[in-house]
C-alpha positions as CSV (number, residue, x, y, z in Angstrom):
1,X,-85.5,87.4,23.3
2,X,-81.8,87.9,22.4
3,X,-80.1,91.2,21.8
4,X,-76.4,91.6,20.3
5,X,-75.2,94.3,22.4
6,X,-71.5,95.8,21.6
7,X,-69.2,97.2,24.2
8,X,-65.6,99.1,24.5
9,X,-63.7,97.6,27.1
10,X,-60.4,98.8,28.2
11,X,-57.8,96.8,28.4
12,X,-54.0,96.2,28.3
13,X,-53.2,97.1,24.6
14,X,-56.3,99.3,24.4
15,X,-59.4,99.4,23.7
16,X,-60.9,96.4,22.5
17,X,-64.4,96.1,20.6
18,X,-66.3,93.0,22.5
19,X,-69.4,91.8,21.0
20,X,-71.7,89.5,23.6
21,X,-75.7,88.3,23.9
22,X,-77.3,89.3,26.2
23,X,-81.0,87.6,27.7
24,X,-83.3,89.4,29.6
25,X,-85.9,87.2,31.0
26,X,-88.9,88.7,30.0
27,X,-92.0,87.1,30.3
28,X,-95.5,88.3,28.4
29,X,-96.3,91.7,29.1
30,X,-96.4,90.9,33.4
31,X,-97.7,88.4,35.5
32,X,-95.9,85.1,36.7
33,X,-98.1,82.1,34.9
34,X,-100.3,81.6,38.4
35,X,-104.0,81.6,39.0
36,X,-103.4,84.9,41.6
37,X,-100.5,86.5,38.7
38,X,-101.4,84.8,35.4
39,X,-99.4,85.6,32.3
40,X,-100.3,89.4,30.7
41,X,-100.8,88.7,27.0
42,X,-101.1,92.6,25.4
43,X,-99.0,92.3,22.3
44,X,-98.4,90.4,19.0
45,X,-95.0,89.3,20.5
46,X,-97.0,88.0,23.4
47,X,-99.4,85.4,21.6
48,X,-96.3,84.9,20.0
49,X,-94.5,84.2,22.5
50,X,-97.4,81.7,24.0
51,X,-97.7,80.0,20.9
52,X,-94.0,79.1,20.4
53,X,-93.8,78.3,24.7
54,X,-95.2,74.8,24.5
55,X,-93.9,74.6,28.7
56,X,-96.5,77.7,29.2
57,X,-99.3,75.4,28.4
58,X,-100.3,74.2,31.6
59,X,-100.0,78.0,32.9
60,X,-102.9,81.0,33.5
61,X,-103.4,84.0,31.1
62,X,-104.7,87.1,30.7
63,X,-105.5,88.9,28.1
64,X,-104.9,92.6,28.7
65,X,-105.8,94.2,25.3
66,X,-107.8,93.5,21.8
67,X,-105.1,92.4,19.7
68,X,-105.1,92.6,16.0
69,X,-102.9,89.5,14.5
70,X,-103.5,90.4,10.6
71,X,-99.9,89.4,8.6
72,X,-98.9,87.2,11.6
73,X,-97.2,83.9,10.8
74,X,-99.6,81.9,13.2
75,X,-99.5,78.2,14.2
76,X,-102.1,76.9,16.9
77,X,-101.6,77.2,20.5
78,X,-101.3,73.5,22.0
79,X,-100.2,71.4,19.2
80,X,-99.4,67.4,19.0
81,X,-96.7,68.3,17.5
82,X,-95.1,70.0,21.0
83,X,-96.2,67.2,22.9
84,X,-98.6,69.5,24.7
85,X,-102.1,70.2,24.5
86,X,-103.7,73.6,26.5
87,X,-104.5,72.6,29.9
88,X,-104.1,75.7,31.2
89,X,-106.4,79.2,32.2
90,X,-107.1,81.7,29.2
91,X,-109.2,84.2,30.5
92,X,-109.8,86.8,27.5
93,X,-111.3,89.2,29.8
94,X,-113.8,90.5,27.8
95,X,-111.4,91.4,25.0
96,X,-110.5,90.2,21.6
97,X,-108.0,88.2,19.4
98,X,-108.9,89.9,16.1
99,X,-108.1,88.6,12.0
100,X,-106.4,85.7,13.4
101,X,-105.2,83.6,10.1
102,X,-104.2,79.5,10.2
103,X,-103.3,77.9,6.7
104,X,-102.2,74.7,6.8
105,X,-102.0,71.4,4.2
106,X,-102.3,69.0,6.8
107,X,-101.2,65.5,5.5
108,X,-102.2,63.9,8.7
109,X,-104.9,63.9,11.2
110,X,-104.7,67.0,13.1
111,X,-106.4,69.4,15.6
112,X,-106.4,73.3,14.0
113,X,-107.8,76.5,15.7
114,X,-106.2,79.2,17.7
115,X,-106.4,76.7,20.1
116,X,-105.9,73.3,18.6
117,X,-106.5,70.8,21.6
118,X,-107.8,72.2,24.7
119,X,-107.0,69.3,27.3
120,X,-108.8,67.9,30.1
121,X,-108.8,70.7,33.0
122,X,-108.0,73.3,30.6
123,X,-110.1,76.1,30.4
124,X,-110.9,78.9,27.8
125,X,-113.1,82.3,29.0
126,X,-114.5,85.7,27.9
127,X,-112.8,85.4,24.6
128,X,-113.7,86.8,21.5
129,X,-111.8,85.6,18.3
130,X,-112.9,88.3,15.4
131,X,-112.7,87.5,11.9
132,X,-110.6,84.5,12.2
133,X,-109.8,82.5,9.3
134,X,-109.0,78.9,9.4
135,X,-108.6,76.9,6.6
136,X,-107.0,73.4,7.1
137,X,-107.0,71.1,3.7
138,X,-105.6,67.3,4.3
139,X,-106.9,64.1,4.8
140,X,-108.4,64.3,9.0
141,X,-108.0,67.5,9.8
142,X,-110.1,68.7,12.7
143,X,-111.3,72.4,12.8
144,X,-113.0,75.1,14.7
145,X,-111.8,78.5,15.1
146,X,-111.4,78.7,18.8
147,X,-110.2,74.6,19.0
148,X,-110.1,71.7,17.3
149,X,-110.5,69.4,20.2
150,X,-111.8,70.2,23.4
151,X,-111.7,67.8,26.4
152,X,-111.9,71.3,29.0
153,X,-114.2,73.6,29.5
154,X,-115.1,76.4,26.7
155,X,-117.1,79.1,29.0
156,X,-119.2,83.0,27.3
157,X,-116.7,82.9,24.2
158,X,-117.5,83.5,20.5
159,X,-116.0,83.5,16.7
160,X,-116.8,85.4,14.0
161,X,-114.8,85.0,10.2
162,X,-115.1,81.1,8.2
163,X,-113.7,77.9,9.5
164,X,-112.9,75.2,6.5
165,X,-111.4,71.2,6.8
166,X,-111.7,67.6,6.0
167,X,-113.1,66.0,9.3
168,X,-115.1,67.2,12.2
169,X,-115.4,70.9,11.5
170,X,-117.3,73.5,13.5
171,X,-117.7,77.3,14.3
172,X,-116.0,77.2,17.2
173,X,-115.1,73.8,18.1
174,X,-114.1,70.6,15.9
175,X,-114.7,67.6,18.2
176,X,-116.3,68.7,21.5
177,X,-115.8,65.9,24.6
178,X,-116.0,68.5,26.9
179,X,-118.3,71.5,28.4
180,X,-119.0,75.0,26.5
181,X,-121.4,77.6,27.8
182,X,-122.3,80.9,27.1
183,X,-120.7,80.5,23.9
184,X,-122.0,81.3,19.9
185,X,-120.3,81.1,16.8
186,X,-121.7,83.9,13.5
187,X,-118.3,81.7,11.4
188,X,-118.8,80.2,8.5
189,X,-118.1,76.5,8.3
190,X,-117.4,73.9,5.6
191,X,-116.1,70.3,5.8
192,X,-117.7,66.8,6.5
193,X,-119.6,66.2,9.8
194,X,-119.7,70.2,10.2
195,X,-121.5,72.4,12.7
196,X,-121.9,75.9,13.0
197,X,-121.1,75.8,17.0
198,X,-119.5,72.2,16.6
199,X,-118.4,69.7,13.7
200,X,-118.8,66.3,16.5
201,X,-120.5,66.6,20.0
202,X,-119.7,64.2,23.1
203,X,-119.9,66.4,26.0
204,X,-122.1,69.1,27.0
205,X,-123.6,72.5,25.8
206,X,-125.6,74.5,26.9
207,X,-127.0,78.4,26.6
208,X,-124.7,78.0,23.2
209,X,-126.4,79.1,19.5
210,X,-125.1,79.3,16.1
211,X,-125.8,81.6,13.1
212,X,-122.8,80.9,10.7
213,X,-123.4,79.4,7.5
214,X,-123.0,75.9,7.5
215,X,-122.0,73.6,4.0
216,X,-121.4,69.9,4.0
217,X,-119.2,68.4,1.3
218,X,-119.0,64.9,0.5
219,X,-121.3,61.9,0.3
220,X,-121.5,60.7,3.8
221,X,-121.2,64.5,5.5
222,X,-123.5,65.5,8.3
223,X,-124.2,69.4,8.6
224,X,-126.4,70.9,11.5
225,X,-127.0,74.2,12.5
226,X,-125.6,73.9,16.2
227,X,-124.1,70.4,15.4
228,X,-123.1,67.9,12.6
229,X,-123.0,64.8,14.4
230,X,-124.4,63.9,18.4
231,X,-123.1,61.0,20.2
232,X,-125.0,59.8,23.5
233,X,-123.7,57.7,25.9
């Protein structure tokens, strides 16, 4: 954060008017980024400041307070486009991130949520996301409202509000490679190969459910209640 500050320093001729920047180094609401002191997220400036801090990926959270993002200009936390996916601790403790809204015309494949690709060792917990609203529209997008992609672990998390894309599109979770438990999904989702928990399972789930409504669109869609589409190895 930069602040103008202005000043009256004395000098030989006078007073003269000095006009600097000044930076405090503030960081979240508290906390350091470790597992023992993760980052205190409390504030819209805070998510705002995660989202926009692709260097905090790899860090620990907290979330300290229900926060209501309605009228925010949001983007997803752990985007291609930063070079960084989220391989990092989230810990929602219990709280939630409420009318969370992600537009996009993606003219590309893509990975869209508040999360869009949860990496491998990344992990997302005790987070609520109420009424979110993602809607993606482009050729490959991939959508769910707490991730697109998840190669991590998703653990006792849930999403209320409607999910909408092109691709693999789920309730909580586009493409799922890794492990969610403990987790449901009341969204609404609409795209190809769409899920109301998950659009395209490879991993693992388990204690998970789904009551979202769930709409397929197109000729060659697959549309389940949990999942569209199963792989097995």
């Amino acid at each position: 954060m930069r602040r103008m500050k202005s000043c009256l320093l004395p000098g030989a001729a006078g007073l003269i008017l000095a006009t600097f920047l000044c930076t405090p180094l503030f960081a979240y609401s508290g906390g350091s980024g470790t597992s023992g002191d993760p980052y205190q997220i409390g504030s819209v400036a805070d998510w705002s400041q995660l989202m926009n801090t692709a260097s905090d990926w790899g860090k620990c959270f907290v979330l300290i307070n229900d926060i209501n993002l309605a009228g925010a200009s949001l983007t997803s936390v752990g985007r291609l486009d930063s070079g960084c996916t989220f391989t990092g601790i989230f810990d929602g403790n219990g709280r939630s991130l409420i009318n969370a809204t992600i537009n996009d015309s993606a003219s590309s494949a893509g990975y869209y949520g508040v999360f869009a690709w949860v990496g491998g060792g990344g992990q997302i917990r005790n987070l609520g996301l109420k009424n979110v609203v993602v809607s993606i529209t482009g050729s490959s997008a991939i959508v769910g409202a707490l991730c697109g992609e998840n190669d991590g672990t998703l653990t006792n998390c849930y999403a209320t509000g409607s999910v909408a894309g092109k691709w693999d599109v789920g309730g909580l979770c586009g493409d799922n490679h890794g492990t969610i438990t403990g987790c449901y999904s009341t969204a609404s989702a609409t795209g190809n190969n769409v899920g109301g928990l998950c659009g395209l399972n490879d991993g693992t789930i388990s204690e998970c459910y789904a009551t979202g409504n769930v709409s397929g669109t197109g000729i060659l869609s697959c549309a389940g209640g949990l999942c569209g589409e199963t792989w097995s190895s």
